[in-house]
N, C-alpha and C positions, 0 to 999 in steps of 0.2 A: 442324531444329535443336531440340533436346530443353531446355528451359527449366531452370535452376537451383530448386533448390529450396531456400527458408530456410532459413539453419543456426538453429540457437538463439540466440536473445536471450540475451547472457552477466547476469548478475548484476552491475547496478550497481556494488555493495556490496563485491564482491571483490573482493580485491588482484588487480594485473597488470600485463602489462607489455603498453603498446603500441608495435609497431616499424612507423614509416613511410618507405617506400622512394621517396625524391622529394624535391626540396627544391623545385619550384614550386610556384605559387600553391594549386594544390591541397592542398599538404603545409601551406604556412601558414595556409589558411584553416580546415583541417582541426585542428591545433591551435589557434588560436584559438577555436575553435568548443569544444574542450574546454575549455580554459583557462573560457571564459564562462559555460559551465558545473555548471563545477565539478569539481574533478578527480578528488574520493575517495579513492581506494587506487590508482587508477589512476598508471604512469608512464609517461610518451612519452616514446622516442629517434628522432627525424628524419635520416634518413641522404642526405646528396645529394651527390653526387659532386663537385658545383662547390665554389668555395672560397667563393663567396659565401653570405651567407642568403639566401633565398628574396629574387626583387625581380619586379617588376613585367614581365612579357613582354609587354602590350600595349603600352607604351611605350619601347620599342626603338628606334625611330626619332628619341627624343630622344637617347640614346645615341651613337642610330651621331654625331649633328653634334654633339654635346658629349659629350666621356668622362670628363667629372667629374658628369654628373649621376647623382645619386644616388637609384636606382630601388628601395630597399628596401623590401617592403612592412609596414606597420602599424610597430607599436612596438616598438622592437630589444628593450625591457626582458623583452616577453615569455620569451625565449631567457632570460634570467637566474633564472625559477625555478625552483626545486627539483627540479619534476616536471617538467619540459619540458626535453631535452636534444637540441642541434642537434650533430650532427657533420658537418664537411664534408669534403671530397677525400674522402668513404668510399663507394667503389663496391664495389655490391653486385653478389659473384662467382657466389651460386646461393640458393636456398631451400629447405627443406627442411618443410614443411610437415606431414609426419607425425610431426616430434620436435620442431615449433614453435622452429626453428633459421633464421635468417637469418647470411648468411657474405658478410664484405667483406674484400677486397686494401687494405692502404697501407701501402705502400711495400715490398711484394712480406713479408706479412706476412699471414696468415689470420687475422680476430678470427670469431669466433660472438659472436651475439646471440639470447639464448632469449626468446621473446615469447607471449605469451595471444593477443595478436589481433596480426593483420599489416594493415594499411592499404598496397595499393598505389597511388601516384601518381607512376607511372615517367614520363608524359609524354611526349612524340612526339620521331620526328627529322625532322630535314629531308629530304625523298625528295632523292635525288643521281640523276643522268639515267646514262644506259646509254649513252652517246653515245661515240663517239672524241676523245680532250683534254679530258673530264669532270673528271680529276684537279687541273686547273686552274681548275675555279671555285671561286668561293667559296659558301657558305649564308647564311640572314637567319635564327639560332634562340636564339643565345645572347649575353651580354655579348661574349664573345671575340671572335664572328664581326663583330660590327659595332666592336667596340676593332679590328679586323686591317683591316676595311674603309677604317674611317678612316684608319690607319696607310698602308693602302697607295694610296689615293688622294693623299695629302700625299705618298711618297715618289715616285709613279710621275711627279706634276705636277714635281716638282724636277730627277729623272733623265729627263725628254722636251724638259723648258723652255716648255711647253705645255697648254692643258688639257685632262685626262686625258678618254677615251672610255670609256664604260660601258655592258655590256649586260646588263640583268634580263630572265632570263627566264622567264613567268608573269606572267600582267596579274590578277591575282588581288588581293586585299587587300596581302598580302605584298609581291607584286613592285611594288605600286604607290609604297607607301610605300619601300621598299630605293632605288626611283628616285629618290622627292623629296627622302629624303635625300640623296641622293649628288652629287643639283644644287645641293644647298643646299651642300656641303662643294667647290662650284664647279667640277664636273667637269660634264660632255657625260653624257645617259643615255638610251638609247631602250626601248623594251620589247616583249620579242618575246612574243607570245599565240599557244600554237599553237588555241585560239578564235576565230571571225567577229569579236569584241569584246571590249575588254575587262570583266572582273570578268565574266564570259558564267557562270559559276554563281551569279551573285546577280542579274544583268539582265537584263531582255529586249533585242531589237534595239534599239530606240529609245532605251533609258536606255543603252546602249551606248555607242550613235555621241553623246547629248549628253554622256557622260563624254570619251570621244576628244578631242573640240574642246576641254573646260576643262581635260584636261590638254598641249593642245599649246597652248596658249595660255601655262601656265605654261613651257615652253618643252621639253616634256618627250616626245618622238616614239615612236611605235607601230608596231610592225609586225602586224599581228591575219592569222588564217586558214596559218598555217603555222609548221610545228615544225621544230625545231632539227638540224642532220641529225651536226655536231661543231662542236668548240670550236678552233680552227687558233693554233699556236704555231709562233714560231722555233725557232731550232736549242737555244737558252738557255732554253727553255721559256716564256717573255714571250708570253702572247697577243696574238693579233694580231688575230681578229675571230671570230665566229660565223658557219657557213655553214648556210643554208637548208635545207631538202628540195625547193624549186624552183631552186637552184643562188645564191641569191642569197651574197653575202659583205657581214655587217655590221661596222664596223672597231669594233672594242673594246680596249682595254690591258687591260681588267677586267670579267670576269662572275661576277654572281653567278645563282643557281638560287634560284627559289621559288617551288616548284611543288607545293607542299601538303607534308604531313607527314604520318608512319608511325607508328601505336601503337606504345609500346616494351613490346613483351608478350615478350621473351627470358628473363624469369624464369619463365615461363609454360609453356615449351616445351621439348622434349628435347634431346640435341645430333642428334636427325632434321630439329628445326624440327619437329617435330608439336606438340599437346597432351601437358600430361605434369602431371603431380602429381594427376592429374583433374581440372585445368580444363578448360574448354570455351572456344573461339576462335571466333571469327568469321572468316568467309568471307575478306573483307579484313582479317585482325587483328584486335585487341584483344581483350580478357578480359570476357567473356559475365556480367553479372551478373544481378539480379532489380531491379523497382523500390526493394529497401532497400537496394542496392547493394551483396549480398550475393554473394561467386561460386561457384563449384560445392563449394569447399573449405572447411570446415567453419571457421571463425574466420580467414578470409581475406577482408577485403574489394578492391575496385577504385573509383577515382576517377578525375576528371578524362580528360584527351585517353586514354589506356589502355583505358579503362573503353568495350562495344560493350554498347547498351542499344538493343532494337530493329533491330538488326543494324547501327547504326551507332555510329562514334564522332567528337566533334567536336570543335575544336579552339577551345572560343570559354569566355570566363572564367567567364559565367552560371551554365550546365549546371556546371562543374566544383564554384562554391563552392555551389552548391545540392547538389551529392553530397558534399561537405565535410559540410553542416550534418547532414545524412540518416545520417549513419556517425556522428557525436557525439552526435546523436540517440536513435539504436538502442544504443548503447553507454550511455545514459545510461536504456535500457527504456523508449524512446519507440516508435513504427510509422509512422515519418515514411514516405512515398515520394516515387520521383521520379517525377515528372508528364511528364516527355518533352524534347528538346529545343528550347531555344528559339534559333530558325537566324536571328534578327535581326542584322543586321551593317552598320557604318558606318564610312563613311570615314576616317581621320582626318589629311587631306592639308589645308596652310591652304589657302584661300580655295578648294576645293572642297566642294562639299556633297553626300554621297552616303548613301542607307541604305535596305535593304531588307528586308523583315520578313514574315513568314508564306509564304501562298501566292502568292508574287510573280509566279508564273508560268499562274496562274489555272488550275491543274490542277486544279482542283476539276468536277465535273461539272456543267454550264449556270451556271458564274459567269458575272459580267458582271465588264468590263472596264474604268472609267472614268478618259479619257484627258486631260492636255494634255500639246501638247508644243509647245515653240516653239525649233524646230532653230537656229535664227542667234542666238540667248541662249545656246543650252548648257543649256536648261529641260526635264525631263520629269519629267510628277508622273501617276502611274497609281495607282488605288487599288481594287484587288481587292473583290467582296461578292457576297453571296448573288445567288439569281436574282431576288428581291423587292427586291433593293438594300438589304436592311436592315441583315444582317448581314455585319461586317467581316472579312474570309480574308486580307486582306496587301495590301503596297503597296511600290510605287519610288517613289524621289526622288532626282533629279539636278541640281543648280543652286540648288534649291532645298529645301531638308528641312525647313525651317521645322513641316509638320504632322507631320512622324514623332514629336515627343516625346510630343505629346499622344494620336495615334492608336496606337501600338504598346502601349499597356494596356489599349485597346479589343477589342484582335486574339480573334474569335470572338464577339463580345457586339455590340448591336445599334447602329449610330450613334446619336447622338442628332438628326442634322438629313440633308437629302440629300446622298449625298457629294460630287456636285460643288461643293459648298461648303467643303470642306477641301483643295479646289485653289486653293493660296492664289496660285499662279502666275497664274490664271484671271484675276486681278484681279476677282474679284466681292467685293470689300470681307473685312471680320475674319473669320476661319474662327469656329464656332459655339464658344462657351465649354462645356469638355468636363466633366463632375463624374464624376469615377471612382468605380467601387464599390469596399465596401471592399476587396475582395477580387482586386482588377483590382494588377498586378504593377507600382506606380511604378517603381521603380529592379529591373531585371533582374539584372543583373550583384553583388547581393550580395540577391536577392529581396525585398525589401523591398515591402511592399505598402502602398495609399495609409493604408489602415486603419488598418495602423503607424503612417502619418507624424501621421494625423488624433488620434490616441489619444497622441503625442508634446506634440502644438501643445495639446492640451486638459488633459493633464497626467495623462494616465491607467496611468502606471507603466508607459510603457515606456522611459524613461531611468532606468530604475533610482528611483524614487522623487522625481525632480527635480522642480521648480516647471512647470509649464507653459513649453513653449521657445515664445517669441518673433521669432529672431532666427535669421537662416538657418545659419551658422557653425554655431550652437551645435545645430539640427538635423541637419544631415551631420553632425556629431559624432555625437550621440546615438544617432539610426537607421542610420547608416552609410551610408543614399542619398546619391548624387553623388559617393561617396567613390572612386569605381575610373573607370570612365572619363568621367563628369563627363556623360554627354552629358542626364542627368536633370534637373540643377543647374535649370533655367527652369519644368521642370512640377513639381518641387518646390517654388520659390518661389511658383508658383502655388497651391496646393495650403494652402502656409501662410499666402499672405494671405486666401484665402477662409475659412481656418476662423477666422482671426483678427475679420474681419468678423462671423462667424456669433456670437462671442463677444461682440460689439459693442464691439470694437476697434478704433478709425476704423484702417485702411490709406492714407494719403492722401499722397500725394507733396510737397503742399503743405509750403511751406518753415515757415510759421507759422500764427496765426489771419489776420495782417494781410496774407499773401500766398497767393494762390490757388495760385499758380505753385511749381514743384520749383526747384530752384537751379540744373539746368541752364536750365529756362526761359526764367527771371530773368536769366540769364547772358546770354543770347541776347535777350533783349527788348532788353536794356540797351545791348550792342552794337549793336544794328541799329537803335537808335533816339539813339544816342552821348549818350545822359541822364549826369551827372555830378553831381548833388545828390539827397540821399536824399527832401526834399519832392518833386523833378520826380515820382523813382522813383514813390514812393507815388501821386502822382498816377494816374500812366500804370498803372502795374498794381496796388495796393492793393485790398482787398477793398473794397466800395463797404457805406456805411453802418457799418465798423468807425472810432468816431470816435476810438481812441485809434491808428490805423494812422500818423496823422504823427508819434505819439510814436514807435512801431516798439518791440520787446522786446528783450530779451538774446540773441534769435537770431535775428531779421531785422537787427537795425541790424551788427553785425560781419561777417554775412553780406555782407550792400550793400557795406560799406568793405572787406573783402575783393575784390571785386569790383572794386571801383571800382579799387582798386590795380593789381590784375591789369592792369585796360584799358589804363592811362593812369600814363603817370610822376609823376602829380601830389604833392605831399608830402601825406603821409599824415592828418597833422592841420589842415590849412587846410580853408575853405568848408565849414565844419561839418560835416567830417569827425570830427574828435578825439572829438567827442562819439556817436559811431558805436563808435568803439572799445572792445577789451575793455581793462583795465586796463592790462596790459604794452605793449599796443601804444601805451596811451597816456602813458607813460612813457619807451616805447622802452628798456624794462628789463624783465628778471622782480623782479617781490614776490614779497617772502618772508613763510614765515607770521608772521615779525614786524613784518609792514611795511615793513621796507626792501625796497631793490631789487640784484639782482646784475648788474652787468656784463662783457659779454663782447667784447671784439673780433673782429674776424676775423681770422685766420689763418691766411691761403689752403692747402688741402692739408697743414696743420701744421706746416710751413714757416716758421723765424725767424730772425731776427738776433741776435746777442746786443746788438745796441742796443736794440733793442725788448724783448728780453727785461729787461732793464734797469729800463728806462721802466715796463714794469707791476710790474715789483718793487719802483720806487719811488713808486707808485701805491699799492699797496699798505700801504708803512711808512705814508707821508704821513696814508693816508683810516682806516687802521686796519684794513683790509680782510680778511678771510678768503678765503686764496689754494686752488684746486681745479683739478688737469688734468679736464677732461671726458675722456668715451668717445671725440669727438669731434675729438681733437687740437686742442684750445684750452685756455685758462686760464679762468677762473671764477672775478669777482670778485666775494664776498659783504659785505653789510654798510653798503651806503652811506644815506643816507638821500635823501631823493626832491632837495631842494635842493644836494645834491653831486652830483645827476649831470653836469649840465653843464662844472661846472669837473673835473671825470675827465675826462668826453667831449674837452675842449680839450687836456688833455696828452695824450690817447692821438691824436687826430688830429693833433696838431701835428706828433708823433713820424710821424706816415705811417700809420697805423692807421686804421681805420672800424667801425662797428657791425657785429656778426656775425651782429646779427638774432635772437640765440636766443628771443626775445619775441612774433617772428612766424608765421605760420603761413604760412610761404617755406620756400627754401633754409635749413636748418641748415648744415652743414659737407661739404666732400670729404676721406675720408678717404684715407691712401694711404701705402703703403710707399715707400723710396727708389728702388726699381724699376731700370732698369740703369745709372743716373748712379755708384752706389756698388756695389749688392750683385750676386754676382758670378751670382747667379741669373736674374734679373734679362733679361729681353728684351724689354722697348721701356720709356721713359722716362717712367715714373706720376706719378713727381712732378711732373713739368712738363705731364704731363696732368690732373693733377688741379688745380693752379695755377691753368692754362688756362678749365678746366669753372668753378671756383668765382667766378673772375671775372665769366664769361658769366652766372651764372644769380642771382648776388648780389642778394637785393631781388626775386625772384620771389615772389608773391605765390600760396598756391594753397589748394585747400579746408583742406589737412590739412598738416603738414610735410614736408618730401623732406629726406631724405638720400642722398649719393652715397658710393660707396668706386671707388678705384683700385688694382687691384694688376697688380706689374707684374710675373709669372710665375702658371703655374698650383698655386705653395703657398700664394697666395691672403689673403698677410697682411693685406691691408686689408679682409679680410672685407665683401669687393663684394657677394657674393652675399646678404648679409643686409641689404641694402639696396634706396631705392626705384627707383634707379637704382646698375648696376653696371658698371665693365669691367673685365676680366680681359684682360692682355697678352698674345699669342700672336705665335711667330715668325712671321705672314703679317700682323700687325696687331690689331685689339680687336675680343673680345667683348662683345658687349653685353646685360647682362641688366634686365628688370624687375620689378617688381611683389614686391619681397623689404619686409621688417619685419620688427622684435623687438617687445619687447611680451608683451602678453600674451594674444597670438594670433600666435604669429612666424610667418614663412610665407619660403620661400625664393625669391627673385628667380629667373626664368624666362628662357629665352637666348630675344632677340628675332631678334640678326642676329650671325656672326661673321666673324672674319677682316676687319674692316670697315677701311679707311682714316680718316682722324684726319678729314679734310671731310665724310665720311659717315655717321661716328660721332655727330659734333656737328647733322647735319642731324636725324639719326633718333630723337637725345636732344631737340632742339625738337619737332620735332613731338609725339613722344610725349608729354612735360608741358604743350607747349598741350592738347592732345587733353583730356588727364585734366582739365587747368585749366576746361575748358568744359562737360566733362559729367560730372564725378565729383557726387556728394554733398554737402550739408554736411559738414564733419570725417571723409570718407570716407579713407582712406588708401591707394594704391597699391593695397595688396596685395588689399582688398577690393574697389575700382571693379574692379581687373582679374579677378577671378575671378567677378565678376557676367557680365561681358562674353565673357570668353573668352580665352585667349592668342590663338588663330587669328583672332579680330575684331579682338582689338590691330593684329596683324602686317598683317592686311590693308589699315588703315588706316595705319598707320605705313609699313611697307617696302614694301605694292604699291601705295600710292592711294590705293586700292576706291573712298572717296568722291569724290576729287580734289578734296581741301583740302591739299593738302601743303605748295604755293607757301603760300597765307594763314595756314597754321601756323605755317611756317618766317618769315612776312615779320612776323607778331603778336611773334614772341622778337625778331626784329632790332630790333622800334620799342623792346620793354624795355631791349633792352643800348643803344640809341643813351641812353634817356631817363632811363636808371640815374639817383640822385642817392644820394650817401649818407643818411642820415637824420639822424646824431647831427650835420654836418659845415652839412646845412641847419639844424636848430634854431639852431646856435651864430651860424649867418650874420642872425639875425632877432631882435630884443628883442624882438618882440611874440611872437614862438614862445616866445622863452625864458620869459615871464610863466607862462606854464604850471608850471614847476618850481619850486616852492616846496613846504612842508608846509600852512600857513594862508595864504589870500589876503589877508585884513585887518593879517597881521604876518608879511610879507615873509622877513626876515633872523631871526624863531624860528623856532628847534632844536625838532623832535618829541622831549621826552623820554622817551615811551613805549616810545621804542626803546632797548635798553639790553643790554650783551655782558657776558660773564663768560670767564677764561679757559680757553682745555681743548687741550692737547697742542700749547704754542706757541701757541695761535692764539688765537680769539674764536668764540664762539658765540653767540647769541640767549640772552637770560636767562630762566628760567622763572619763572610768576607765583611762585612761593614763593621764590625768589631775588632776588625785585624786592619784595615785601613785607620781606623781610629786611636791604634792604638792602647786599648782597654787592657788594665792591669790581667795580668794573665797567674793565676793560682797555679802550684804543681803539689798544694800539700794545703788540703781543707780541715781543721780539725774538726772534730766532736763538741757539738755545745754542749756548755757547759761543764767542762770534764778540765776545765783551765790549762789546755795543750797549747803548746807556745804557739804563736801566730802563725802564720805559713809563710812560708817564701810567695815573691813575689816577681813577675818577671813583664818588662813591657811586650814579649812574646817575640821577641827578637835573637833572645840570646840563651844560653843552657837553660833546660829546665830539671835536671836530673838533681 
């Protein structure tokens, strides 16, 4: 095969048009990569046949179980600039590369596109088998195929009255996940490998057969060592099973094929199928380029799965956005090359762990081979190296991958310690602490190397001029590591506390100076030792010789009474609690920055009466209050001063009402549409699920705040998913998502489990926020303990066990709902509580006149100091225009306003 030779590097500087033929990840990270840039004179048109923009193909598999998740990749705003033009549904009909002419069909309509440079990133198809009854399966390649998967699983389960049977065939990456999916969407799946093993191109025998066992464990059957001989259907065309080439019959309603995938090089080729416009193909396909990812054709380049470099092409996201950068590169009169492909590949099935990297199969001449494997676990950890053992060629891991994050940047460079020491399975204690050079590939999949990360954390202009990043978020921002398949997210954190250290930036878990211990710790000491005063605490765990530890800080003591709540229904300001608290809590109000305090009720699911409505509208006139609906579905009353909250708190409890807790760092609100009670959308009954939920978790006590949304169809009006907990109605019952916030870090809630029943729903919403309740952070929020953690660590704990605290999670929520008390309902029941709420201790029944309103649009507002210097009529009681309500009182803001 005769080598490409370099076209010319084009001139920066000159005007041009770029036309990329692709809309996958290749195509977006290829613009991106110009856009970052810098564009110049340069314009891009992105042409992709789908209707979608570009989205995420490693994550398919959350697709096929949810078809509202939303897999787009990076920032839609992109698409909105000037020089950046996405067209979609435009399939591209032919090329014409000697008049720099690209020709697309839509809607049986021929456009030309003249271009300078052409970028191809056609991307692969699904191979389709040669079999008899082929035309009956289905593919795992695109949105559609897994939208029709789902589709026809839910229809085939409804038209059988049973659940549905599914055969994947390919035990490959692919067909692995097509299967987990498909169990997860509650159907029957087995999987036929015409391999000895499965994934048998990425494992040896061993990692093999302990793959086999952890996926039949999840319930998930194999047939390994023989291939498919046809697909057998009735007379109606309805499959009916898969038959062997040993004569065997598998029963299936539903088969899908995934059995690798074909470069789409047909622009490339004649209508022979030969080579044609003078490119050059490879043996198996794709389009023959150079290390600059240059192809035979003079201002023609090739990317991604299409793209055959060393006589292969591959299908994995690394390689592709590394030929992304290499074309924006040379476009911008850089000599970037590509360095070759990197064949690391990992599982992404929950509670299996699998990944294999380099020379996995020890093809290297006289490697050594170092083994454990413990077959009745489901464990095989093999770690490939030189014949001195020094140097790293590749590794399996099955059960356990724990050392792939840190050893796959190692891959060719020398261990740091002997490798049976990074057989963590081995149980010979911590695998060796790894320091990467700089030049060793942190994050793969968008190349990011540690040197980056370390030149980020120090503040060396690689986020664009920002301050030294601190804080892991805001590095995956920055560098972009962790940003694609996450699985970096841990040796990146590593990576940042070490140089943080090196800055001499304590790193320390430790909750304060006065506590040695993390919060989960402390959580757990406290439990397991049932301490219930913040002296015992101190005692038991305080740092020894901090003499001001029994006073505790402004983050140990709210911490502990946090805590302590959590445990035990005890009221929150007795036995020298109160004095633990942050202000609001100690109020059991929010202050305002004028001092007052606002009160809010609950109002289950936003759900009212117009009696109650009533009662806080006369609440209101009475206190002088400034009335506000929250986001929340509640009301919000501002204005009172510290000594009227009680007598509020009596009329709103009398009326049937209770604290809503907005003060706490608990349950906030369930938000929720009327869902099928009223609206005609509408498929199972939100409001009385969200009712239900607000009840249950009222007075939970947790690091950070939770909010819930209920919607009850998939147009999702209670905006579930932007919450820390969510369900979404579906006609078989409720999805369940987590780990969503707004904010200013929003992140969208994650599907933990769907199709759930209303007892299983509620099982798996306990567990989950005990879980987070025990080992989040101080002021950690959902969305961040869960993406430290993992979705798939979630899921294992919450829906399969893993650890088997499920019963103690679930039986921890029952003791809170049994030991609920309301808060505002206990103060009122206690004079000695009540002493608390006054303004001055020494004079009882005085008025703070500090506090003092002015009017603004009907209402009251907080008066500003130039306003209180002046003087300005001060309102305590604004009526309703119109409605002919006597005039208000009025006060020079000196004297009672009550």
């Amino acid at each position: 095969m005769t080598q490409p030779s370099e076209q010319n590097i084009p001139d920066p500087k000159a005007p041009g048009a770029i036309m990329v033929v692709g809309g996958g990840p290749a195509a977006h990270r290829f613009a991106e990569a110009m856009h970052a840039r810098g564009l110049n004179n340069w314009h891009i048109t992105v042409l992709t046949e789908e209707v979608h923009a570009p989205y995420d193909r490693v994550a398919l598999s959350q697709a096929l179980t949810d078809v509202d998740t939303d897999l787009t990749l990076g920032d839609p705003a992109l698409w909105d600039h000037p020089a950046i033009t996405l067209v979609r549904g435009a399939e591209v009909a032919r090329i014409d590369p000697g008049n720099g002419i690209v020709e697309t069909m839509s809607c049986g309509e021929l456009i030309q596109y003249p271009y300078d440079q052409l970028v191809l990133a056609t991307g692969s198809d699904a191979v389709r088998l040669s079999i008899p009854g082929a035309e009956h399966a289905h593919v795992y390649r695109t949105l559609e195929d897994v939208w029709t998967l789902n589709a026809q699983v839910a229809r085939l389960g409804e038209k059988l009255g049973r659940k549905v049977n599914t055969a994947v065939i390919g035990g490959g990456l692919l067909g692995l996940e097509a299967a987990a999916g498909l169990i997860k969407l509650g159907a029957a799946s087995v999987v036929i490998n015409g391999g000895n093993w499965l994934m048998n191109a990425q494992l040896d025998e061993g990692a093999g057969q302990a793959l086999g066992r952890l996926v039949a464990a999840k319930g998930m059957s194999a047939t390994a060592g023989v291939y498919p001989s046809a697909i057998e259907s009735d007379g109606a065309g309805q499959v009916t099973g898969v038959l062997l080439a040993d004569g065997t019959l598998v029963p299936a309603d539903l088969v899908v094929v995934a059995v690798g995938v074909r470069p789409r090089d047909e622009l490339a080729r004649g209508d022979d199928g030969a080579a044609h416009h003078g490119f050059e193909l490879g043996p198996r396909g794709g389009i023959v380029i150079t290390d600059g990812c240059a192809t035979t054709v003079p201002g023609v380049w090739a990317i991604g799965e299409v793209a055959n470099f060393g006589g292969m092409c591959l299908g994995l996201v690394a390689p592709a956005n590394t030929m992304a950068e290499i074309v924006a590169d040379r476009l911008h009169g850089g000599t970037a090359t590509f360095p070759g492909f990197d064949t690391a590949t990992k599982l992404k099935l929950s509670g299996v762990d699998v990944a294999s990297f380099g020379d996995a199969f020890a093809r290297t001449g006289n490697s050594l081979e170092v083994v454990y494997a413990d077959p009745a676990r489901g464990v095989y950890q093999k770690i490939v190296t030189s014949e001195d053992a020094k140097t790293l060629l590749g590794g399996i891991f099955v059960g356990d991958a724990s050392p792939y994050t840190s050893l796959r940047p190692l891959l060719g460079r020398e261990l740091p310690a002997e490798p049976g020491a990074f057989l963590s399975a081995a149980g010979g204690g911590d695998a060796p602490t790894v320091e990467l050079p700089d030049d060793a590939v942190l994050c793969s999949c968008n190349n990011v190397t540690a040197g980056s990360v370390r030149d980020a954390v120090n503040g060396c202009g690689s986020c664009d001029g920002q301050d030294p990043v601190r804080e892991l978020p805001v590095l995956k921002a920055c560098t972009r590591a962790g940003t694609q398949c996450g699985s970096c997210v841990p040796l990146l954190k590593k990576v940042l506390e070490r140089e943080l250290v090196k800055a001499g930036i304590a790193v320390s878990t430790a909750l304060c100076e006065h506590f040695a211990l993390s919060r989960r710790e402390l959580f757990e000491g406290i439990r397991a030792l049932e301490l219930s005063t913040f002296p015992d605490i101190v005692a038991r765990f305080g740092v020894a010789g901090t003499a001001e530890a029994a006073r505790g800080c402004d983050i140990c003591k709210p911490t502990v009474a946090n805590i302590l709540a959590s445990q035990n229904g005890a009221y929150v300001l007795d036995e020298g609690r109160g004095t633990l608290q942050d202000t609001n809590d100690r109020a059991l109000a929010n202050m305002q920055k004028d001092g007052s305090y606002s009160v809010v009720p609950r109002i289950p699911g936003g759900e009212i009466t117009p009696e109650k409505l009533a009662v806080i509208a006369k609440v209101a006139q009475d206190f002088g209050l400034y009335t506000k609906i929250t986001g929340g579905q509640r009301i919000d009353l501002f204005g009172a001063r510290l000594e009227q909250l009680p007598e509020i708190w009596r009329i709103l409890v009398d009326a049937g009402m209770e604290s809503g807790q907005a003060y706490g760092k608990s349950l906030r609100t369930v938000k929720s549409c009327v869902g099928s009670t009223w609206c005609r959308f509408g498929v199972q009954d939100s409001q009385a699920m969200a009712i239900d939920l607000e009840l249950r978790y009222r007075g939970l006590r947790s690091p950070h705040k939770i909010k819930f949304g209920v919607s009850g169809c998939a147009r999702e009006c209670a905006e579930a998913r932007g919450k820390d907990v969510g369900i979404i109605a579906t006609a078989d019952g409720w999805n369940l998502y987590v780990g969503g916030n707004g904010g200013a870090t929003p992140a969208h809630a994650q599907l933990l489990a769907k199709d759930l029943d209303a007892d299983t729903l509620v099982r798996y919403i306990d567990r989950y926020l005990m879980y987070y309740i025990r080992t989040a952070d101080r002021l950690q929020r959902t969305a961040r303990w869960q993406e430290e953690r993992g979705l798939p660590q979630v899921e294992e704990v919450v829906v399969q066990d893993s650890l088997g605290i499920a019963a103690e999670l679930e039986a921890a929520m029952a003791a809170h709902v049994e030991n609920y008390q309301d808060e505002w309902a206990a103060t009122l029941a206690d004079p000695e509580r009540l002493r608390r709420f006054r303004s001055f201790v020494n004079a009882p029944d005085t008025a703070d006149d500090s506090i003092v309103f002015v009017p603004e649009r009907g209402q009251i507002r907080p008066a500003t100091q130039g306003e209180k210097a002046a003087s300005v009529l001060i309102a305590t009681h604004i009526p309703v225009r119109g409605t002919g309500t006597p005039a208000p009182k009025q006060s020079t803001g000196k004297g009672d306003l009550s």
